[in-house]
Structures are given as C-alpha cells and as structure tokens.
C-alpha atoms as one frame of an Amber mdcrd trajectory, in Angstrom:
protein
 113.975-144.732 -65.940 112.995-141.954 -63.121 109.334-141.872 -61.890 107.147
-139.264 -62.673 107.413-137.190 -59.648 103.929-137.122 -57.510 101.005-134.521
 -58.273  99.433-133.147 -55.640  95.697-131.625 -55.633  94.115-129.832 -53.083
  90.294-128.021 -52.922  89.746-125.070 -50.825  85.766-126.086 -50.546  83.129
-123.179 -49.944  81.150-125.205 -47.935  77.326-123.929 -48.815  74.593-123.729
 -46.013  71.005-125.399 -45.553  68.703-125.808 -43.386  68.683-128.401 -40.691
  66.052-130.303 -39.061  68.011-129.109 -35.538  66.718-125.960 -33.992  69.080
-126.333 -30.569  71.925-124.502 -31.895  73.534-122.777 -35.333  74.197-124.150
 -38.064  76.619-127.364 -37.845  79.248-127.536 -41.294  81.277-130.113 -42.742
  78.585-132.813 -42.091  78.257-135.881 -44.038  76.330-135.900 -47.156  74.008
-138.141 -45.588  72.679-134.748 -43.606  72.004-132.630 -46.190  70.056-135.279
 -48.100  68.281-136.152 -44.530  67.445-132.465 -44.174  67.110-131.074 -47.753
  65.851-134.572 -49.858  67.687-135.841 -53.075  66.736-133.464 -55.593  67.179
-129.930 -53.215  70.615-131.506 -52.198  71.842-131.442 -55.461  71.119-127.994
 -56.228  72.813-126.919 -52.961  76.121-128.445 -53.947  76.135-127.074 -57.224
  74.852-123.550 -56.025  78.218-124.421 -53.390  80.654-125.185 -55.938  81.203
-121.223 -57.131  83.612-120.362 -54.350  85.630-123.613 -54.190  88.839-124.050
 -55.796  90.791-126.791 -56.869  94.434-126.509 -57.438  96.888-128.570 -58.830
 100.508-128.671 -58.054 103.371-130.664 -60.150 106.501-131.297 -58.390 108.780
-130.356 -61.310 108.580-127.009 -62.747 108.677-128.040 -66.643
C-alpha cells in the first residue's frame, strides 16, 4: 500500500488594524492575540477578526493531480 501523498495548506492572512494603547510609533502588525484583546477587549476583538477575514485566503494544495 502507498501513502497518501501529503496536503499542504497555506493562508495568505489580511492582517486587519486596531487601535493600540501605544502612541510612540505606528501601528505594530502580526502581534499576538493577546494585544488586540489587551487593546480592543473580548467582544471588539472578535469583530475585528471577522471584519479581517474578507481579504485572507486559504489555499489548499494536493500533491497528486487526480
């Protein structure tokens, strides 16, 4: 028996912007998650990853073409 060859997924992630607490310089991306919800609180965090999602894209690649 031959094993399934391997599937690989990527995301090309629109990363959205919020505010932050920070006023020294612009705005800082690819944070933790533990920033937003320090800067934007539980309930506005969620809403600023879904608003974020729209631009993303995930892709998925097989290695065999059938």
């Amino acid at each position: 028996m031959t094993p399934a060859p391997p599937v690989v997924e990527w995301q090309t992630f629109a990363h959205p912007h919020y505010q932050q607490l920070s006023k020294k310089h612009a705005f800082d991306s690819h944070l933790s998650i533990l920033d937003l919800i320090a800067n934007q609180g539980a309930t506005e965090s969620m809403a600023i990853l879904r608003r974020g999602r729209g631009d993303s894209q995930f892709r998925r690649l097989a290695s065999d073409k059938t």
